[in-house]
TIVO-2410 file (N, C-alpha, C; in nm, 3 decimals):
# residues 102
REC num residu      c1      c2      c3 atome chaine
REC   1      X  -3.477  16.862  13.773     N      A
REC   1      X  -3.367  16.790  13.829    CA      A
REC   1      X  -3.308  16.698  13.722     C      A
REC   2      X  -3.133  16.643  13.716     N      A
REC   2      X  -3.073  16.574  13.637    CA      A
REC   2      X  -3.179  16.446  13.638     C      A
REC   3      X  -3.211  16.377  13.560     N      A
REC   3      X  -3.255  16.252  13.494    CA      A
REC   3      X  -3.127  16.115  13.621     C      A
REC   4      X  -3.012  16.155  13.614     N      A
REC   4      X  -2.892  16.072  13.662    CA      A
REC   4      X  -2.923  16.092  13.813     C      A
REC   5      X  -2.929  16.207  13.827     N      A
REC   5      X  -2.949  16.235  14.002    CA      A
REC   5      X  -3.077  16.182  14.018     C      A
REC   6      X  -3.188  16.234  13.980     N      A
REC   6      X  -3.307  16.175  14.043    CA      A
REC   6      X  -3.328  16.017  14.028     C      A
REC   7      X  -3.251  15.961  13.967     N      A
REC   7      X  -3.250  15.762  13.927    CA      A
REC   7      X  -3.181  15.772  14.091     C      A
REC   8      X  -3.068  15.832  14.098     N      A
REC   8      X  -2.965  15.775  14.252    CA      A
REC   8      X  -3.049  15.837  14.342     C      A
REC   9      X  -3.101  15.935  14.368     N      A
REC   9      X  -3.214  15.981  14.462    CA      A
REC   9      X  -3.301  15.837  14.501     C      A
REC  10      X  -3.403  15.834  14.403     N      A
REC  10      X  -3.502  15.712  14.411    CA      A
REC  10      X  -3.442  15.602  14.471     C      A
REC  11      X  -3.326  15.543  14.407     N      A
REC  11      X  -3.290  15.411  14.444    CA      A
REC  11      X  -3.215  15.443  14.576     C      A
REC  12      X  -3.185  15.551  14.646     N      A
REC  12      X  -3.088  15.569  14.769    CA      A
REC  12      X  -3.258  15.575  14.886     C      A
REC  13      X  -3.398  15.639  14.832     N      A
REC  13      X  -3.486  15.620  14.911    CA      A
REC  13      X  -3.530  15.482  14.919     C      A
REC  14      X  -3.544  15.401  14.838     N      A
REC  14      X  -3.580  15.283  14.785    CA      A
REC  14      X  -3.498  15.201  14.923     C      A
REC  15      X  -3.359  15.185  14.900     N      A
REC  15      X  -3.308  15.086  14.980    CA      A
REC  15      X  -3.247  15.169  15.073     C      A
REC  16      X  -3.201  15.227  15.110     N      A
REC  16      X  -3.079  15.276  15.228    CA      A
REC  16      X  -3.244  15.391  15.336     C      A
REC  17      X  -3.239  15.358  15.468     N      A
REC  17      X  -3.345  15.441  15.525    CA      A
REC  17      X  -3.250  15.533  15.597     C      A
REC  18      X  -3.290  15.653  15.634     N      A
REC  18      X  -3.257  15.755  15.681    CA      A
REC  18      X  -3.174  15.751  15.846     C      A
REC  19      X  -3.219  15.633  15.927     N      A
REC  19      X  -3.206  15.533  15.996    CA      A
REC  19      X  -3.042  15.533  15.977     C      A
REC  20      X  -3.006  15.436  15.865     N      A
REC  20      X  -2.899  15.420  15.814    CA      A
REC  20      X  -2.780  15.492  15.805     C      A
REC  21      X  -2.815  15.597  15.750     N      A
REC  21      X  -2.748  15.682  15.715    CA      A
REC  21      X  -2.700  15.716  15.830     C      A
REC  22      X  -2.781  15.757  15.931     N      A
REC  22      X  -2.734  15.862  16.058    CA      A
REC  22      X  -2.648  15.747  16.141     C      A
REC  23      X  -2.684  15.601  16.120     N      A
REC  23      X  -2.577  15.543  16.198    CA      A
REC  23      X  -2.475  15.545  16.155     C      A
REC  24      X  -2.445  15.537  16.026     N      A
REC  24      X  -2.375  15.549  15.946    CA      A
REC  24      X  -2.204  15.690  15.999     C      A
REC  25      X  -2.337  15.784  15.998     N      A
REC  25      X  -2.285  15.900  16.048    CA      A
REC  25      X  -2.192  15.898  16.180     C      A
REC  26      X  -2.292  15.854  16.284     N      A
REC  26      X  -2.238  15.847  16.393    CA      A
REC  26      X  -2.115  15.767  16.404     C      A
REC  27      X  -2.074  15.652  16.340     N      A
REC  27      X  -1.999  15.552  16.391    CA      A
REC  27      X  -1.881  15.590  16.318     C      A
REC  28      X  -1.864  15.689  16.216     N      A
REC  28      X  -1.800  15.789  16.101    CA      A
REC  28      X  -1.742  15.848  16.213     C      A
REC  29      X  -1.831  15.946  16.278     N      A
REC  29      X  -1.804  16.043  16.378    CA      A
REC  29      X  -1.672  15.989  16.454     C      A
REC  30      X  -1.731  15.893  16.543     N      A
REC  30      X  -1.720  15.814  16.680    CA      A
REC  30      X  -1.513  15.776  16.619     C      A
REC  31      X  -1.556  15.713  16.507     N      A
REC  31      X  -1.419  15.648  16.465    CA      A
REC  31      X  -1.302  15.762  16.440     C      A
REC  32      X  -1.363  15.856  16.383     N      A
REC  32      X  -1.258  15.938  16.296    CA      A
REC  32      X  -1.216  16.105  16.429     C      A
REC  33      X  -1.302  16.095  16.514     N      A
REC  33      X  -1.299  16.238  16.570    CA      A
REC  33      X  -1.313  16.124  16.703     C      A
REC  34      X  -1.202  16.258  16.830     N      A
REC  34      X  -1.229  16.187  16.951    CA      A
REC  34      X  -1.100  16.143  17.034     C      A
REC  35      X  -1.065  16.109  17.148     N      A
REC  35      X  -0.944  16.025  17.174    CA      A
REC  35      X  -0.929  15.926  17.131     C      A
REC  36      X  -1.010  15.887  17.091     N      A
REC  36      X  -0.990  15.729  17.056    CA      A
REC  36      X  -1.010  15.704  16.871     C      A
REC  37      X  -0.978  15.782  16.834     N      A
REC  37      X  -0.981  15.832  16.721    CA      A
REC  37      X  -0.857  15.734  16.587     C      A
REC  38      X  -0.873  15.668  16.483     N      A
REC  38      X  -0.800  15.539  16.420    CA      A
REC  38      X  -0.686  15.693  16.391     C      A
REC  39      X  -0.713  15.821  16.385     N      A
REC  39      X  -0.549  15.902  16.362    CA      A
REC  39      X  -0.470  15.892  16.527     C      A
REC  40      X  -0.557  15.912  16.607     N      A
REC  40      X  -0.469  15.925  16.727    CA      A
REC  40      X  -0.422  15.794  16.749     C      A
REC  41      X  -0.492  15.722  16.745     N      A
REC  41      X  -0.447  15.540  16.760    CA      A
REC  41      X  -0.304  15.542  16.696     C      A
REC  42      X  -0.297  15.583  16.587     N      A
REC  42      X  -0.142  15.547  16.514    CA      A
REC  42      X  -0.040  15.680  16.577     C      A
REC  43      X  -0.117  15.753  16.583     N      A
REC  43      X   0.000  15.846  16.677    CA      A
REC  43      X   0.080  15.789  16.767     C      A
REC  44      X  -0.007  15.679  16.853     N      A
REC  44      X   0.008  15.645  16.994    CA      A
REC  44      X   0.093  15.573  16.998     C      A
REC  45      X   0.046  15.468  16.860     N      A
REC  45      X   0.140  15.336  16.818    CA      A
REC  45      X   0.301  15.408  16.760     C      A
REC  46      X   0.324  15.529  16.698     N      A
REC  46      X   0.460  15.551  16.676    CA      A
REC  46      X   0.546  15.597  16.798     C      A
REC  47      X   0.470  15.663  16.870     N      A
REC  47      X   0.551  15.694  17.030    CA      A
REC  47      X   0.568  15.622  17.113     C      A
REC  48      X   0.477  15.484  17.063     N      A
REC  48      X   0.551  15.378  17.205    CA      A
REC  48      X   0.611  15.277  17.126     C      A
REC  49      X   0.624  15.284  16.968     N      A
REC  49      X   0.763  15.243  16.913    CA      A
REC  49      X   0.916  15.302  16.911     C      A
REC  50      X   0.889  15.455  16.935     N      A
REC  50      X   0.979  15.511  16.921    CA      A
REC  50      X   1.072  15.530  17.072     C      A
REC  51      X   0.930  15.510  17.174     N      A
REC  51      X   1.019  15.515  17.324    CA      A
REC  51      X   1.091  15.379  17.354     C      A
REC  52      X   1.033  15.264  17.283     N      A
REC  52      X   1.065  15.173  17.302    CA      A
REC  52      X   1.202  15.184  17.225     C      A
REC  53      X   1.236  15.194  17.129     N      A
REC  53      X   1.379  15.228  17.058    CA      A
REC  53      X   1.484  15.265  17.158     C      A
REC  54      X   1.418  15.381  17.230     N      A
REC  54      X   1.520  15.452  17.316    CA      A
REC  54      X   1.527  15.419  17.463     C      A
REC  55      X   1.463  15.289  17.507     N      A
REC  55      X   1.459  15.231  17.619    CA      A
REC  55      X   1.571  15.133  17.549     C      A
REC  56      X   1.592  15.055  17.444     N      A
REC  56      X   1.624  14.944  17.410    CA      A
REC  56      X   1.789  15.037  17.392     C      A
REC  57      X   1.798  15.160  17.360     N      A
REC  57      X   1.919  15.184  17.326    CA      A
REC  57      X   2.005  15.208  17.499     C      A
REC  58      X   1.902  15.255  17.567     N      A
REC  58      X   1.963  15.342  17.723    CA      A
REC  58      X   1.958  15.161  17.786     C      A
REC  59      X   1.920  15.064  17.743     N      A
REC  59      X   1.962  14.980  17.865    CA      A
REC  59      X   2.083  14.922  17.793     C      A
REC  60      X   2.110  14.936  17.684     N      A
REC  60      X   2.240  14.855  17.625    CA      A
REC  60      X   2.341  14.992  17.715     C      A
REC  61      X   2.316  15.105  17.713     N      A
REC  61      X   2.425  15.193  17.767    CA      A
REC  61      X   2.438  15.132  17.950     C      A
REC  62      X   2.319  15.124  17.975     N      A
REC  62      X   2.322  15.105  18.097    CA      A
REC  62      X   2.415  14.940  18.150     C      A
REC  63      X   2.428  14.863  18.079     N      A
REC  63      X   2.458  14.706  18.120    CA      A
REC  63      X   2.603  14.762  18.046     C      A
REC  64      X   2.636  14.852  17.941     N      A
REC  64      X   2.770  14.862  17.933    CA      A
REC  64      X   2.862  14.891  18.033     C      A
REC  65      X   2.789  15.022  18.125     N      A
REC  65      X   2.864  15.120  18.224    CA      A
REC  65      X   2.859  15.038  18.357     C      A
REC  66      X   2.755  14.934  18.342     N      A
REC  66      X   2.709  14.854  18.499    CA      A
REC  66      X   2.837  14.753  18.465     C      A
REC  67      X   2.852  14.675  18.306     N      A
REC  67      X   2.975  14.608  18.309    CA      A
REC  67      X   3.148  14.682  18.358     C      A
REC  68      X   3.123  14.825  18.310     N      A
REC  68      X   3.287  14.879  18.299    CA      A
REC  68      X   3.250  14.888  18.503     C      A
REC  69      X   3.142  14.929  18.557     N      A
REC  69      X   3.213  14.998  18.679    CA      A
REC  69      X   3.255  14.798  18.787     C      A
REC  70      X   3.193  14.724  18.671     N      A
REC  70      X   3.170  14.629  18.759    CA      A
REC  70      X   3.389  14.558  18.785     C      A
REC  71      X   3.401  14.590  18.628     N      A
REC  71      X   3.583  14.567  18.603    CA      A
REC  71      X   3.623  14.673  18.658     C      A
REC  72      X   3.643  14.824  18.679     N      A
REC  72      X   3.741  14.887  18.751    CA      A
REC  72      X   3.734  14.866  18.900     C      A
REC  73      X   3.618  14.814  18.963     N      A
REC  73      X   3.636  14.810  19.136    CA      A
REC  73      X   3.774  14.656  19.105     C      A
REC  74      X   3.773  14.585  19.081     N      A
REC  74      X   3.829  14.470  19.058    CA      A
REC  74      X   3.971  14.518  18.943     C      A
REC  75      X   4.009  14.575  18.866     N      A
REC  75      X   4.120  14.567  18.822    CA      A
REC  75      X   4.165  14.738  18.828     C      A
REC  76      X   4.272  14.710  18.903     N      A
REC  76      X   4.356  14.887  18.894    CA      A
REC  76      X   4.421  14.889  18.726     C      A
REC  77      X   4.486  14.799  18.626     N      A
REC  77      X   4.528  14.862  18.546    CA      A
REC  77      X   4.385  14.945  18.447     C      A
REC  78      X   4.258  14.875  18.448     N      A
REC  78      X   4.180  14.909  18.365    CA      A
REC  78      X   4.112  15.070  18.406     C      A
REC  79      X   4.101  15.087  18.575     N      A
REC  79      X   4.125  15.240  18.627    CA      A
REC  79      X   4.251  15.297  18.596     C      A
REC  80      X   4.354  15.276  18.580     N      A
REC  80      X   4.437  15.390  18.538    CA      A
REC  80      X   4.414  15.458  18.381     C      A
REC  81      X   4.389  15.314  18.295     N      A
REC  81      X   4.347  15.291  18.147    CA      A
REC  81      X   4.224  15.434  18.136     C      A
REC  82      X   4.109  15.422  18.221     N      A
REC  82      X   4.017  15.467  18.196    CA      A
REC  82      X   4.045  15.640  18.259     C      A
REC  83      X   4.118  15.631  18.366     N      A
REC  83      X   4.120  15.745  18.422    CA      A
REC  83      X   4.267  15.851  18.320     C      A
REC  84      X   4.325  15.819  18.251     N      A
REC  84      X   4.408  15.876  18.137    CA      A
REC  84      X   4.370  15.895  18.045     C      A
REC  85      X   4.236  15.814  17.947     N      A
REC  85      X   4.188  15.821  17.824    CA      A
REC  85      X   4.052  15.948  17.872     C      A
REC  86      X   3.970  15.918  17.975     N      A
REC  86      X   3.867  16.025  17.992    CA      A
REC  86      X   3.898  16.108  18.059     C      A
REC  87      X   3.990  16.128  18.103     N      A
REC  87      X   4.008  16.260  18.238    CA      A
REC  87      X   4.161  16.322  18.151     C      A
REC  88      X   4.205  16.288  18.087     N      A
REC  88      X   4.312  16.362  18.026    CA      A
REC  88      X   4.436  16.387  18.163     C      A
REC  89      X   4.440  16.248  18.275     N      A
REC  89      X   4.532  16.307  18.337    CA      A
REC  89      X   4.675  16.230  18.294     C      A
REC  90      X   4.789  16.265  18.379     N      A
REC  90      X   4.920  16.211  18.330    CA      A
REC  90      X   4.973  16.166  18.451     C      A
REC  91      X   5.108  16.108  18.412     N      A
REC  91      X   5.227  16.089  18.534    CA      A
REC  91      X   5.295  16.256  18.502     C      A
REC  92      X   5.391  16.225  18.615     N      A
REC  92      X   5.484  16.313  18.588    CA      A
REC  92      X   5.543  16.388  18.527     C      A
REC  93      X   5.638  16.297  18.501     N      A
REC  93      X   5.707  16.250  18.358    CA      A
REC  93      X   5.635  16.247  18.233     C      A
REC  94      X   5.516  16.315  18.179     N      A
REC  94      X   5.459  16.278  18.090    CA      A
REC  94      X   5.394  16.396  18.024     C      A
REC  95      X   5.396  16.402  17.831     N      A
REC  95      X   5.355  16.535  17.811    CA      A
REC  95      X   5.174  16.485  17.768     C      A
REC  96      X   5.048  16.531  17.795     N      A
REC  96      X   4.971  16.477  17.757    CA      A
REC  96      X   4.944  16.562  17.636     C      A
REC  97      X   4.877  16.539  17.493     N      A
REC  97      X   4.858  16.606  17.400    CA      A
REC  97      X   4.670  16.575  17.348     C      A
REC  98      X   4.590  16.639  17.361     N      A
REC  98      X   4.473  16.624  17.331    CA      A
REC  98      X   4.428  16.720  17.179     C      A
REC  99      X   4.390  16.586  17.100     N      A
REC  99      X   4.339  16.610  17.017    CA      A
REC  99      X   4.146  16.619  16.945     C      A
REC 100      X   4.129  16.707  16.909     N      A
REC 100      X   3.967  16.720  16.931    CA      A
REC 100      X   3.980  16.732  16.804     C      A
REC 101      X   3.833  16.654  16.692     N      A
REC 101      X   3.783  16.720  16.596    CA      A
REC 101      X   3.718  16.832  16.578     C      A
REC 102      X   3.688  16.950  16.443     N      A
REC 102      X   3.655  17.067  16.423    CA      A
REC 102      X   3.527  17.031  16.354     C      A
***
């Protein structure tokens, strides 16, 4: 046997007991493999940053549309405003021209 290996042999029987090691092992195990696992942990942590993003974006949509429906029950010019710009409708008298990007 290497001269180098059998010195780290001796001194790994010497101080570290077999004992050791296997707890060693286990708590290796326990941490790294498992549900509860320090990879799944950060999985967990980017999906409830990332839902949180998209909760924080859908309630700004939501308090926008809760503000607009809250102004058209209360003002007719801002329903006609809204009902000509999204519905593409017209008066009469009127040529409507819709333009779309390609």
């Amino acid at each position: 046997m290497n001269p180098t290996v059998n010195s780290i042999w001796q001194w790994m029987r010497r101080f570290i007991s077999p004992w050791t090691i296997l707890c060693l092992g286990v708590v290796a195990f326990i941490v790294f493999t498992g549900d509860n696992s320090v990879f799944q942990s950060i999985e967990h942590e980017r999906t409830i940053d990332s839902l949180t993003r998209e909760l924080e974006a859908n309630r700004d949509t939501m308090l926008y549309y809760r503000d607009l429906n809250r102004r058209l029950a209360s003002d007719p010019a801002l329903m006609e405003q809204v009902v000509r710009e999204q519905y593409g409708m017209k008066r009469a008298s009127e040529d409507v021209y819709v333009f779309t990007e390609e």
